[in-house]
C-alpha positions, 0 to 999 in steps of 0.5 A, a space after each residue: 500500500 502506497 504511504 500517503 495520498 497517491 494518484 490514481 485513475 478512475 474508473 466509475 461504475 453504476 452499482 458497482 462495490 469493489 472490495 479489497 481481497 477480491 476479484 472483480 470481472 467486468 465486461 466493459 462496452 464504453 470506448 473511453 473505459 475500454 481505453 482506460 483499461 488498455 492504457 492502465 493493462 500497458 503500464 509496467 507491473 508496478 503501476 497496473 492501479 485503477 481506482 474503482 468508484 461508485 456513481 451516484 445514483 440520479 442524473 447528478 453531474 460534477 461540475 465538469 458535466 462527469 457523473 459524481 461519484 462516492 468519496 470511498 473506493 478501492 484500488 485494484 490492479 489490472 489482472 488480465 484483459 481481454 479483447 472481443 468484438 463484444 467488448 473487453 473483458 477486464 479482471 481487477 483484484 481489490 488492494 486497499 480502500 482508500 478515500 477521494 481527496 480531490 479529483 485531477 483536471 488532467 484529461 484524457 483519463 479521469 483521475 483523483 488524488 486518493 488517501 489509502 485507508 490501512 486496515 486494523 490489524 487484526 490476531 487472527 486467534 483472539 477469541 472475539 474475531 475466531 467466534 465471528 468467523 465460526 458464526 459466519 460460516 456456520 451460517 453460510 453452510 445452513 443458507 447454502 443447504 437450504 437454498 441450493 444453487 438459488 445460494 451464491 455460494 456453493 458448499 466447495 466455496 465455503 469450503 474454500 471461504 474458511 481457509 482465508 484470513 479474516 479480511 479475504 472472508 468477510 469482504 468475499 461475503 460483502 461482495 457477493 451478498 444480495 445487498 443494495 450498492 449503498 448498503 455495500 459502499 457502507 460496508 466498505 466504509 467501515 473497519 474490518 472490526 465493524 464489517 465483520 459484524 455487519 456482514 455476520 448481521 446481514 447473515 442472521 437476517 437471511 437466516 431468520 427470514 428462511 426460518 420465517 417463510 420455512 412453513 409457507 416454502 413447504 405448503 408451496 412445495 405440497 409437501 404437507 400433501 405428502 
């Protein structure tokens, strides 16, 4: 993560929450984003950084005419990228958040003065984050075998989920949770600590809801016919 403020090319995105620790596949149609991407993608290694943003939602315009954007994002490298008549086919990872200082008039690419925001350090074995984890994948695997492939996560994922560190576990659950985008820009706002518990809320939500309709899922499925 670079020290202090850092620039960063922009590239916003309508509903659209990118986390650290995760990978992000985007099919890209918009010729000035496609450039972005091919211009970033031909960079040395060291400087494959693109700053993911979320526009706001509305026809509200900057004073440049540019869609405005939220003040939070993630910087993300460029993995891979892809050209097909269709469009380009773009894999970012998430680095670090970071908060937008102030954007940079220096066209052809929109680009801002950004703030890394560096995670709390976290010992994996204190007691409080260990039960956060086991609560978290505990309730992952009863969604995931109760709603099957309607679930985004299979029981392999899972698997999977529960061999990486805290921060990669709860962002990959931020990112793929059926949440509103303003909902998810929040989550990334917050520190790991606080995310950790929002995430792990958002799951016993879900939990209680399938408790709820458990009985009206049966009588649907005819099963009290049985």
């Amino acid at each position: 993560m670079p020290d202090g403020d850092t620039r960063l090319l922009l590239f916003p995105l309508p509903d659209v929450v990118h986390f650290p620790r995760t990978e992000l596949r985007l099919h890209i149609l918009e010729p000035r984003y496609r450039r972005l991407v091919r211009d970033v993608s031909a960079m040395d290694e060291e400087s494959r950084w693109i700053g993911v943003v979320t526009i706001k939602p509305g026809p509200r315009l900057d004073a440049e005419g540019r869609p405005e954007v939220f003040p939070g994002g993630t910087a993300a490298r460029v993995l891979d990228i892809e050209e097909q008549p269709d469009g380009s086919h773009v894999v970012l990872h998430g680095e670090f958040r970071f908060e937008l200082q102030r954007e940079l008039d220096e066209p052809p690419h929109r680009q801002a003065l950004v703030r890394p925001v560096e995670e709390p350090w976290l010992n994996e074995r204190d007691a409080g984050i260990v039960a956060v984890r086991k609560r978290v994948l505990d309730l992952l695997r009863s969604l995931s075998a109760e709603l099957g492939e309607s679930f985004p996560l299979s029981g392999e994922d899972i698997d999977e989920l529960a061999d990486c560190f805290f921060e990669e576990l709860i962002n990959r659950i931020a990112a793929g949770v059926d949440v509103p985008p303003l909902r998810k820009l929040q989550l990334l706002t917050e520190p790991l600590p606080e995310r950790g518990l929002s995430v792990l809320s958002i799951l016993r939500s879900r939990r209680q809801v399938m408790d709820l309709l458990r009985p009206f899922r049966r009588l649907a499925d005819g099963s009290e016919l049985n």
